[in-house]
C-alpha positions as CSV (number, residue, x, y, z in Angstrom):
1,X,-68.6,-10.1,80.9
2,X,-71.8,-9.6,78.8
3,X,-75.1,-9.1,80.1
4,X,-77.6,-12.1,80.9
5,X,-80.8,-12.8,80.3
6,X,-83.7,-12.0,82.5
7,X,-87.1,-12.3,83.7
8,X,-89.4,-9.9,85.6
9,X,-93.0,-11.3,85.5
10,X,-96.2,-9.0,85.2
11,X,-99.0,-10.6,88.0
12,X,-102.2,-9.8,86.5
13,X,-104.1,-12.9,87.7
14,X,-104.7,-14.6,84.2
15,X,-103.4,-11.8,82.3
16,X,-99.9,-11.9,83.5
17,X,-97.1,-12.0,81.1
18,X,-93.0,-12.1,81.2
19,X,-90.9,-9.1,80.4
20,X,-87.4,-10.8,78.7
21,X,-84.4,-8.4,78.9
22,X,-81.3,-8.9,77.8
23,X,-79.3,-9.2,74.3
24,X,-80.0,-10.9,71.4
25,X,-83.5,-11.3,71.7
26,X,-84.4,-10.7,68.4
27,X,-82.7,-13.5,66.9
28,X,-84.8,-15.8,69.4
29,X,-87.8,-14.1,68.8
30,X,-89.8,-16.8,67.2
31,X,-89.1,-19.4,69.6
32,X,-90.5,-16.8,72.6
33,X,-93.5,-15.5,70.4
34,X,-94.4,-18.5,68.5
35,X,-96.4,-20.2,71.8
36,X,-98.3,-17.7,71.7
37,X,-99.6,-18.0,68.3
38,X,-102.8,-20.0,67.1
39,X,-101.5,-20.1,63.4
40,X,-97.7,-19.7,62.3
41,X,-98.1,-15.2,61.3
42,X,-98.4,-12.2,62.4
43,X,-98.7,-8.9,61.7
44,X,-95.5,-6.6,62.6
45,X,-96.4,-2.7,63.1
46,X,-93.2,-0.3,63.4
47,X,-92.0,2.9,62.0
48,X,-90.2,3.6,59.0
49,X,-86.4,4.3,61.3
50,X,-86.6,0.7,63.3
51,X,-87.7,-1.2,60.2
52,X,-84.4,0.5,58.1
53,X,-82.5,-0.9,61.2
54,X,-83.8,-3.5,62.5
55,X,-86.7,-5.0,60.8
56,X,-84.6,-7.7,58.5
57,X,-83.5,-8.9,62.1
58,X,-86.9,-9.4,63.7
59,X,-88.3,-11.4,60.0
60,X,-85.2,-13.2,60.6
61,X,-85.6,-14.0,64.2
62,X,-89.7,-15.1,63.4
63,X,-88.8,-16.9,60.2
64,X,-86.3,-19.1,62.5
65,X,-89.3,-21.1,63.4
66,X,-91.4,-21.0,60.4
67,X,-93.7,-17.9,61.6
68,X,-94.5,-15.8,58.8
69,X,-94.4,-12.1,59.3
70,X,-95.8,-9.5,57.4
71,X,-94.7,-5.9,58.0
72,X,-96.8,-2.9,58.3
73,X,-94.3,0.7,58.5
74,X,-95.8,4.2,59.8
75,X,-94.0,7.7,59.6
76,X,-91.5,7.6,62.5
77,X,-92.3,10.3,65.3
78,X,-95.0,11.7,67.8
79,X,-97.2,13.0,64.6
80,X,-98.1,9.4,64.3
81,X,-99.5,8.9,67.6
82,X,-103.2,10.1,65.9
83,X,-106.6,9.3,65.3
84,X,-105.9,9.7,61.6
85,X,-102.4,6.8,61.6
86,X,-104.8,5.2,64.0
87,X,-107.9,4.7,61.3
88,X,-105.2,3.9,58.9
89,X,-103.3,0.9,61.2
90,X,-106.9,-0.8,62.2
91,X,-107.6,-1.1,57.9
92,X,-104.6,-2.2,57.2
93,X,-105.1,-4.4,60.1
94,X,-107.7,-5.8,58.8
95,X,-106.9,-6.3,55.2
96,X,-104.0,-8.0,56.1
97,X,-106.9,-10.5,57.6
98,X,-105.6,-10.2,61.0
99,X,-108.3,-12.7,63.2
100,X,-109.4,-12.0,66.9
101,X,-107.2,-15.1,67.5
102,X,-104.0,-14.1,65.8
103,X,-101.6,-11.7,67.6
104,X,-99.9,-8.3,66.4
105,X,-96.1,-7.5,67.5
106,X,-95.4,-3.5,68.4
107,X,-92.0,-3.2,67.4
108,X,-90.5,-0.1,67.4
109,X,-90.6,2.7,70.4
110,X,-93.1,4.5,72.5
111,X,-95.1,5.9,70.1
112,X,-95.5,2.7,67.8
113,X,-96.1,0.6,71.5
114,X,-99.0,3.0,72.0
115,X,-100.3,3.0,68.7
116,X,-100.4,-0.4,67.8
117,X,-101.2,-1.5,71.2
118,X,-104.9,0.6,70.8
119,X,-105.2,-0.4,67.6
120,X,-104.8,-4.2,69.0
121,X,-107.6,-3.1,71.7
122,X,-110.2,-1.8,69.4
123,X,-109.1,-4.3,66.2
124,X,-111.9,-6.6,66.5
125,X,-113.1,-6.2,69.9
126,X,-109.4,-6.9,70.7
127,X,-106.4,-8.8,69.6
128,X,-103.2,-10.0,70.9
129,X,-100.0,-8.4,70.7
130,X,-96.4,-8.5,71.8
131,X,-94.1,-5.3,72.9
132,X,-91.3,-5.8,71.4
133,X,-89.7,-1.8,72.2
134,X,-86.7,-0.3,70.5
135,X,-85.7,2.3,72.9
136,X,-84.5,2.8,76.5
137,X,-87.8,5.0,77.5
138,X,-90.0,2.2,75.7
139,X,-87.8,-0.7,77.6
140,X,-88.3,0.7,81.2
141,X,-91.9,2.2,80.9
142,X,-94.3,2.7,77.8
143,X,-93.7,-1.2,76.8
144,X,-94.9,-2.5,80.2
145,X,-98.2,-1.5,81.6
146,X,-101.2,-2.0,79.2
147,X,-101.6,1.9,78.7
148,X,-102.3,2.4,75.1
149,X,-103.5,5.0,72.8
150,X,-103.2,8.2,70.9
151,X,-103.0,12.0,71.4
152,X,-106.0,14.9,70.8
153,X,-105.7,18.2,69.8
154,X,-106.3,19.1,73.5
155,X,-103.7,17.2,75.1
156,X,-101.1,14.1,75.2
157,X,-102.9,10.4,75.5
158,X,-106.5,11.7,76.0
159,X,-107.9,8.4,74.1
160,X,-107.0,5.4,74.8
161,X,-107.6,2.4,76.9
162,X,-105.6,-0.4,78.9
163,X,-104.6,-3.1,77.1
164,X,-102.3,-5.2,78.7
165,X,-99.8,-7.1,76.2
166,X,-98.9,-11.1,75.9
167,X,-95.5,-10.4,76.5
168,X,-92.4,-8.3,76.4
169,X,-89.3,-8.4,74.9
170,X,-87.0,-5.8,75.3
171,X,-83.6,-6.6,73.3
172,X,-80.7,-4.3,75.5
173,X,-78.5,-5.2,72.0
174,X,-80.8,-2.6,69.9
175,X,-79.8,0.7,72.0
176,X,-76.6,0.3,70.8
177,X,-77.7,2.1,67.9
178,X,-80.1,5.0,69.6
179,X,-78.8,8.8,69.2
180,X,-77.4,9.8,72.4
181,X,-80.4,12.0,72.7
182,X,-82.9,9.7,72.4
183,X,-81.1,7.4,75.1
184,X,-80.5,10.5,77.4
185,X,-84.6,11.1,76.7
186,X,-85.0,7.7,78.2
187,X,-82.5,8.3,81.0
188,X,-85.3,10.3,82.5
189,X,-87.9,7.5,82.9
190,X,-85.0,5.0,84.4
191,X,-83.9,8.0,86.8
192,X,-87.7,8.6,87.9
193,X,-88.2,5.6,89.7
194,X,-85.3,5.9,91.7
195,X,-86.8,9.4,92.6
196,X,-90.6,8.1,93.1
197,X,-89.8,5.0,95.0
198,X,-86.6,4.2,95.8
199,X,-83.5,6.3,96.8
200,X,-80.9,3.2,96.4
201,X,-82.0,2.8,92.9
202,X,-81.1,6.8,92.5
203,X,-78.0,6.3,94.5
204,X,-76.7,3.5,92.2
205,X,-77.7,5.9,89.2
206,X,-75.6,8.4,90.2
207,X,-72.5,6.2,90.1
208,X,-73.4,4.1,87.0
209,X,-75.4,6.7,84.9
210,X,-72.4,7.7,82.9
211,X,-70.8,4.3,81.7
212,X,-74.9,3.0,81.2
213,X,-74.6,6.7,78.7
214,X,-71.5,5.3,77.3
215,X,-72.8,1.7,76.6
216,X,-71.8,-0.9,79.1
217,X,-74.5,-3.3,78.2
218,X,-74.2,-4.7,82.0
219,X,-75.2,-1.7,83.3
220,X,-78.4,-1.0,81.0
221,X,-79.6,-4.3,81.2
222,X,-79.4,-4.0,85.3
223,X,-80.9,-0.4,84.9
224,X,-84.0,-1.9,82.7
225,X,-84.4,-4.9,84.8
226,X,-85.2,-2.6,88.2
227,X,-86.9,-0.4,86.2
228,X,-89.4,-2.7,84.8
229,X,-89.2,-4.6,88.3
230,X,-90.9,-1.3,90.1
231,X,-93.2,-1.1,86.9
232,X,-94.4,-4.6,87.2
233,X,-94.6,-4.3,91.2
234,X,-96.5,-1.0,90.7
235,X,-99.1,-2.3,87.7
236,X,-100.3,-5.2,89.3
237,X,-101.4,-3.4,92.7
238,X,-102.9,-0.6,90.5
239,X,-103.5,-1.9,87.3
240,X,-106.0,1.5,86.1
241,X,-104.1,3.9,87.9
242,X,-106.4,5.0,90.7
243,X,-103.9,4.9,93.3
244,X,-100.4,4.2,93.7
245,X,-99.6,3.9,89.7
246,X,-100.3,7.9,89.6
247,X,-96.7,8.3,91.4
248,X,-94.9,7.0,88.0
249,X,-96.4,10.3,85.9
250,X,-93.3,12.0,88.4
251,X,-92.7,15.0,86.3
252,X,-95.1,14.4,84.0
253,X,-98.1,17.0,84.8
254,X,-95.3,19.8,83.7
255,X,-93.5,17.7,81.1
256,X,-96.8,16.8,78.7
257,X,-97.8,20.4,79.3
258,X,-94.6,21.4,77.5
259,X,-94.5,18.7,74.8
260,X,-97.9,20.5,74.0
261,X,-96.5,24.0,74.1
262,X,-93.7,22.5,71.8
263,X,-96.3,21.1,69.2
264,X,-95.2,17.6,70.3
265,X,-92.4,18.3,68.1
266,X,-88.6,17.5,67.7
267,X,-87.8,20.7,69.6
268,X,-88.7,18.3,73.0
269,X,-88.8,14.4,73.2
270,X,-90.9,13.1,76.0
271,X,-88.2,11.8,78.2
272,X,-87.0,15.2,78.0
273,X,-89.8,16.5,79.0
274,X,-90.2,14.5,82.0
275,X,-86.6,15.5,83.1
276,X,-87.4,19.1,83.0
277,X,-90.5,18.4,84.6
278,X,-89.1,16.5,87.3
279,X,-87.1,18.7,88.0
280,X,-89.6,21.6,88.1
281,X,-91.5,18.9,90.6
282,X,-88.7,18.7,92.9
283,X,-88.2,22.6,93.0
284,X,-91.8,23.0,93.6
285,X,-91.6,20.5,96.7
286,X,-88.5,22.3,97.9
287,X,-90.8,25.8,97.4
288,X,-93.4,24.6,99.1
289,X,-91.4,23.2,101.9
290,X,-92.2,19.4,101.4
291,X,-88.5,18.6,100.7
292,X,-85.1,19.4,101.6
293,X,-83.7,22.3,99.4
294,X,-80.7,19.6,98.7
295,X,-83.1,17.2,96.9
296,X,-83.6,19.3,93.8
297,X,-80.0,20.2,93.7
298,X,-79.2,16.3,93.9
299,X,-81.5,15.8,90.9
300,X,-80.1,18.9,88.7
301,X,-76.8,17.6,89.6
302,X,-77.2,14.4,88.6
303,X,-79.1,15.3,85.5
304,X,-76.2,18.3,84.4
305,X,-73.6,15.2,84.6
306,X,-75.3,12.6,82.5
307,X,-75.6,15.8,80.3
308,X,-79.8,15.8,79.9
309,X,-82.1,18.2,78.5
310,X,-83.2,18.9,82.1
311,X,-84.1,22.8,82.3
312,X,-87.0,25.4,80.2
313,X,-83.6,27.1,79.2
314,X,-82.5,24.1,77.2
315,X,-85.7,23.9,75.3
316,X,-85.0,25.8,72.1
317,X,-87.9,28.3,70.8
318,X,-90.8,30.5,72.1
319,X,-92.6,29.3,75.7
320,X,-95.6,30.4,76.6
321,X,-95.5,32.1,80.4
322,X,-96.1,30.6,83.5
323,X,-100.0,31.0,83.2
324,X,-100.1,29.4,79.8
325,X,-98.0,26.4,80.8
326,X,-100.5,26.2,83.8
327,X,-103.5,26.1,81.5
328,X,-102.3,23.4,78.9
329,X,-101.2,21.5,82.5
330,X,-105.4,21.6,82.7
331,X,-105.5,19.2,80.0
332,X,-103.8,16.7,82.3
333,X,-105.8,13.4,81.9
334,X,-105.1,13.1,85.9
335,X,-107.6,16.1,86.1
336,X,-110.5,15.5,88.5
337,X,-113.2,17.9,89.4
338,X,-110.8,20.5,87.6
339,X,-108.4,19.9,89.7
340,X,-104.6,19.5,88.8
341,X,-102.3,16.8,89.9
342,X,-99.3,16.9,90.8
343,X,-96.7,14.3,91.9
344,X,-94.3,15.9,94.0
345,X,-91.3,14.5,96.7
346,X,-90.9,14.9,99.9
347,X,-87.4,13.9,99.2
348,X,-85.3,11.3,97.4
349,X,-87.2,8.5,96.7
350,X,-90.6,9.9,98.5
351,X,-92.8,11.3,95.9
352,X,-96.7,11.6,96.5
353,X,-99.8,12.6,94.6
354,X,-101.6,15.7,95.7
355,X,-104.5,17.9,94.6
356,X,-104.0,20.7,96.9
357,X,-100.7,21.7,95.3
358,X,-100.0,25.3,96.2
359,X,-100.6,26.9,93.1
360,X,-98.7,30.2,94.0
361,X,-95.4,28.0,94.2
362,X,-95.9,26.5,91.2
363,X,-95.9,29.6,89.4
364,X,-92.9,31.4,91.2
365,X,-90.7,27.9,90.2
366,X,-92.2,28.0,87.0
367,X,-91.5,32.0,86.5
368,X,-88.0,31.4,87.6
369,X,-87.2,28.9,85.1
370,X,-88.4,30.6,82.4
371,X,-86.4,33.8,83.5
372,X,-83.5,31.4,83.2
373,X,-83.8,31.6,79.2
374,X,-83.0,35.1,79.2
């Protein structure tokens, strides 16, 4: 039995939009995006690994019903994700005489949704555009949402704004041809809203992680569709994260902290980051006495079977110590007042946002780990 398609809507008042998932989406494509469109074009921004894959697919797809696509290709990885790509995108943008009417498509992962989703916000005074993501971490989380934007010297998605998109279409068929790593990175977002919200979610993880790693297309479509579903839920109760959206940056406060510390380099991917950092989160709770000491080992357990980057020790290269992680943790966009953030649990499915984290916990979980690299 193959996947179906499905629906999960977005409720933004008059700004809501549909998230499609399932297979085959490309190919119907221009029948999904061509309502949207004042004119028959568009503009399609992606990277230079989805276009070698699948870009011929999407042209295809959009040329079905007469929509006329024209392609713009950026370097593929996080280095992209600048000021300077970004300066380049919006000229390109705009000799490609993109209107304020016309509509832009994001194809490609997380990096590419951010980047061309700013540069859809500022283009203009701001322009519509379509997530179209490429990757299980872009499917379940950086697609959906509305954050956009780029990273600083000082820190991961310090500029940016919310720009919510049109629609979504997130085509299960394309992670078929991720690297295991890059799924595994994206593991971690699907995992983390089990762990934030909803222990049943978690609990059907455990027993279905390992054939969604070994490509039932059922089982990924079902994973994306709660995924997005908790998303959507989340989003349009806190659309600008000043409450309850917070809880989905679960093991993020130590994960971008690390991705800095790494150069935002191949040596981490995000997703990995946030499973290392989730599971710092949960041995923090468990430190502080928040927890139950056999949530963390449920959530290392879990992580060591799917077979994730999910400890410091499996980041290759130097680390600084547990007082330079804490200072490029500072650079946290959750910062208030100076004041970190933390999401922590107090078990399965319980997380919660704090300011008062006990700081001396955090650097005893924080030492231990990194004495686990030897």
């Amino acid at each position: 039995m193959g996947a179906e398609r499905v629906t999960v809507e977005v409720g933004l008042g008059d700004r809501s939009y549909r998230i499609e998932i399932g297979p085959g989406l490309l190919a119907e494509a221009g029948a999904l995006i061509g309502p949207l469109l004042p004119r028959p074009r568009t503009v399609i921004v992606t990277d230079a690994t989805v276009a070698a894959l699948h870009l011929p697919a999407l042209e295809a797809g959009l040329g079905a019903a007469g929509i006329e696509a024209h392609a713009v290709v950026l370097p593929a990885g996080e280095a992209s994700k600048s000021m300077h790509q970004l300066a380049w995108l919006v000229e390109r943008l705009l000799a490609l005489e993109v209107e304020r009417d016309d509509l832009i498509i994001a194809f490609g992962g997380g990096v590419i949704g951010d980047l061309a989703g700013f540069a859809a916000a500022v283009l203009r005074r701001g322009v519509d555009f379509v997530q179209i993501p490429t990757t299980l971490l872009a499917q379940v989380d950086s697609s959906v949402g509305g954050k956009t934007g780029v990273n600083a010297p000082q820190g991961k998605n310090l500029i940016g704004a919310f720009h919510q998109p049109r629609l979504v279409l997130a085509d299960i068929s394309v992670l078929e041809t991720l690297s295991g790593r890059e799924l595994l990175a994206g593991y971690a977002e699907v995992a983390k809203y089990g762990l934030l919200g909803d222990a049943g979610f978690f609990a059907w993880l455990e027993a279905n992680g390992p054939g969604l790693r070994d490509g039932d297309a059922v089982l990924r479509a079902e994973a994306v569709r709660r995924s997005c579903a908790m998303k959507a839920a989340i989003v349009g109760r806190d659309e600008r994260e000043r409450g309850e959206r917070a809880l989905l940056n679960l093991g993020h406060t130590f994960g971008h902290a690390l991705e800095a510390a790494t150069g935002y380099s191949a040596r981490l991917l995000h997703g990995e980051g946030v499973a290392v950092g989730t599971g710092l989160a949960f041995a923090a709770s468990a430190r502080m006495g928040l927890c139950p000491q056999e949530a963390p080992s449920r959530v290392a357990a879990h992580f060591a079977d799917m077979g994730m980057v999910r400890r410091l020790a499996d980041i290759p290269g130097e680390l600084p110590d547990a007082e330079g992680l804490i200072r490029l943790m500072g650079q946290d966009k959750k910062v208030r007042q100076g004041r970190l953030a933390f999401i922590l649990a107090r078990d399965i499915g319980e997380a919660f946002l704090t300011r008062e984290a006990d700081m001396e916990a955090i650097r005893a979980v924080l030492a231990e780990a990194l004495a686990e690299r030897g």
